[in-house]
N, C-alpha and C positions, 0 to 999 in steps of 0.2 A: 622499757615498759613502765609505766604509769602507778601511782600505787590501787589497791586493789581493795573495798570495802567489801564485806557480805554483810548483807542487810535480810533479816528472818521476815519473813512476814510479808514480802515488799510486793503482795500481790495489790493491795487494796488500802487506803486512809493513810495512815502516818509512814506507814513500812514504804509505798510509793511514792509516798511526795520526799522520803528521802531518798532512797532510789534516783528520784528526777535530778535532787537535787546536787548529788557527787558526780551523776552525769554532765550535768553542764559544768561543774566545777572541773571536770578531766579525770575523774577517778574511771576508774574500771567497777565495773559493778557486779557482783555474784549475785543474781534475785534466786530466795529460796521463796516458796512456796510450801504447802501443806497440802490444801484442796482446788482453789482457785486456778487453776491450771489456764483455761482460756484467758484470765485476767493477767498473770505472769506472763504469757508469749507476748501477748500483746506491749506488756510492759518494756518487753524486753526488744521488738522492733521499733518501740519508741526510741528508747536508749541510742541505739544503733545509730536511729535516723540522724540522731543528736550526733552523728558521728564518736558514741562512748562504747568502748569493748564490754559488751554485754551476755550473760548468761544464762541457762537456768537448771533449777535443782529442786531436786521436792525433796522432803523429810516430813513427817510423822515429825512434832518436836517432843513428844513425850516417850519415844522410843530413842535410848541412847544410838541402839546400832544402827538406827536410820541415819542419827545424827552424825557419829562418828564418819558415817559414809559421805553422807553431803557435804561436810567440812572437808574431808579429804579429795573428793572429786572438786570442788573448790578451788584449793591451795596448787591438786595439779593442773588446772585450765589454765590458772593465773600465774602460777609459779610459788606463791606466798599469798600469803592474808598480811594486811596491812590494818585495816580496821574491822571488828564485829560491831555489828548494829541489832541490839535483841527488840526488834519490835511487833513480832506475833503473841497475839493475845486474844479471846477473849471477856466476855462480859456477859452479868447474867445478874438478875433484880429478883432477888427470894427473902422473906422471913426466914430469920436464922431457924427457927423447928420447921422449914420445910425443903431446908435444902437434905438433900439425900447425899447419903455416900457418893453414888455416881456425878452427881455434880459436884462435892468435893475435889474427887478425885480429879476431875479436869480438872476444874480451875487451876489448881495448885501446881495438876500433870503441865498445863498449857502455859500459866503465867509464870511460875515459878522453875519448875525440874527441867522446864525448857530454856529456859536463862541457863541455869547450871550444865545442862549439857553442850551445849553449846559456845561456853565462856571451857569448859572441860575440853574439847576437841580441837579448839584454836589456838590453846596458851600455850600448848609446846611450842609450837613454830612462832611465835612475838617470841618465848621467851630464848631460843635458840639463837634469835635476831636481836633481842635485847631492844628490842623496840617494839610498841602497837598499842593501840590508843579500843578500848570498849565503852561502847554506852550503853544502856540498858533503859527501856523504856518503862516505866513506872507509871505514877498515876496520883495527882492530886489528894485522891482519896485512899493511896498508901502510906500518904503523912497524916489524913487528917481522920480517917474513916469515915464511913457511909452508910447511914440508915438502910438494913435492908439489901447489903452489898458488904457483907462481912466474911465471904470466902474471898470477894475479888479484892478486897481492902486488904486480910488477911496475906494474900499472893505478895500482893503491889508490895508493901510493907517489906515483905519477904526481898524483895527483891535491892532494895533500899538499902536492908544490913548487908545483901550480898556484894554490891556495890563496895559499901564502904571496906567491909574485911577484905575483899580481894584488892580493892585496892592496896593496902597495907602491906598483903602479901607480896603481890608483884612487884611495885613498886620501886625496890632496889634492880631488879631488870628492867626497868627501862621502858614499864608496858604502865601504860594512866587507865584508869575504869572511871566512869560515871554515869551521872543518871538524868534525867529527864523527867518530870511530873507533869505531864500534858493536865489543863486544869479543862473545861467542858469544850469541846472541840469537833468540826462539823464533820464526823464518821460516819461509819456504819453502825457504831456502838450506838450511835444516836436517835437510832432508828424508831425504838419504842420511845422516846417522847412527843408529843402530840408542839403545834403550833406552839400552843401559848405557853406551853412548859419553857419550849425552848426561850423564847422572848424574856419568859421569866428569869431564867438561866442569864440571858446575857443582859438582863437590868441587873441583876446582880453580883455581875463585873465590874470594877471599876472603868475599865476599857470601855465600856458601853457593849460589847459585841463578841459572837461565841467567837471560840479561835478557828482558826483555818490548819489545815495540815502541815501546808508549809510554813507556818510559825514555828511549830515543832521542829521539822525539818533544817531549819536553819541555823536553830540551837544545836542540833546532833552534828551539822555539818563542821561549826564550829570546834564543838568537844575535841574532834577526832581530827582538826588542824593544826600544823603548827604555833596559829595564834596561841592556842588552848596547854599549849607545850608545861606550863607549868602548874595544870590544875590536875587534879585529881580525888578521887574519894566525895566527891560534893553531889549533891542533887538539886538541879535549878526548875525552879517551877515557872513553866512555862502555861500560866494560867488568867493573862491579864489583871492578877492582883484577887483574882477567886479567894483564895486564899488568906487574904491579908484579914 
């Protein structure tokens, strides 16, 4: 058997197009889900077609016991977790006095405490194995912050230090974490900008052009290969130079 990634999210934008992307590379793939449920089946007869051992899992990522369970029915379809890939999230545009509790609370439940549980339910078994490579999907605007996006900046951010310390921790077993900063990129997140925002967005790349999923995707595919065998703790932004 093949090695085995679980990828969170992999209903839709980035979580999918890595998803596709361990497929054709021969991985096995665990697609979880949260809502998107007809988007994951479908996900997952694509997989197949591709001739990739394919599955599926729902979890709630803000409830550990969900999590615990999905991780576990996981590890026994496939035998083992070989790679986690945390890329459910989302996204929400408020002035900071009008973000409420309740939208606190997601963001932070979704982007952040769902990283953590999730990196919490798979590290026994890498560290039993003494091998297992995580990445965790972040966010341009968890390095740099975002006007108006200061719980999601807040989360991302969050997720950044989680990265690095866990890294440090694991480390001596044999398990690598890292991170990803997707910079403006053609989702679902993307939804509420109109045309010309977006145009404006990608004149202000130096690439000339928003990114694509599978940009992303190819970075995470890498993280979590043996190429990648001697990095860890780092976060690579993946934003055609947004950033710089």
């Amino acid at each position: 058997m093949g090695k085995t990634v679980l990828i969170t999210g992999a209903s839709r934008g980035i979580g999918r197009a890595c998803a596709l992307a361990f497929g054709k590379a021969g991985w096995n793939v665990a697609v979880h889900y949260g809502q998107s449920g007809q988007a994951a089946r479908a996900l997952v007869r694509e997989l197949q077609d591709l001739g990739c051992d394919a599955d599926l899992f729902r979890a709630d990522v803000r409830d550990p016991a969900q999590v615990r369970a999905c991780a576990a029915a996981a590890a026994g379809r496939f035998c083992r977790i070989d790679a986690l890939v945390c890329c459910a999230g989302v996204a929400q545009q408020k002035l900071l006095c009008d973000i409420t509790d309740g939208d606190w609370d997601a963001m932070l439940g979704t982007d952040l405490s769902g990283v953590f549980y999730f990196d919490r339910a798979v590290l026994p078994g890498m560290l039993r194995a003494q091998k297992g490579a995580i990445v965790h999907v972040s966010s341009v605007w968890g390095v740099h912050g975002a006007s108006c996006e200061t719980h999601y900046s807040a989360a991302k951010a969050g997720v950044i230090g989680l990265t690095r310390a866990l890294a440090k921790e694991v480390g001596p077993s044999g398990v690598r974490v890292n991170c990803v900063a997707p910079g403006v990129i053609a989702t679902d997140m993307c939804a509420c900008f109109d045309e010309s925002t977006m145009a404006a967005l990608a004149e202000e790349t130096p690439l000339g052009r928003i990114g694509r999923p599978e940009d992303v995707a190819n970075a995470v595919l890498f993280l979590c290969s043996e190429e990648a065998a001697f990095i860890t703790g780092q976060t690579l932004g993946v934003d055609g130079g947004f950033a710089l």
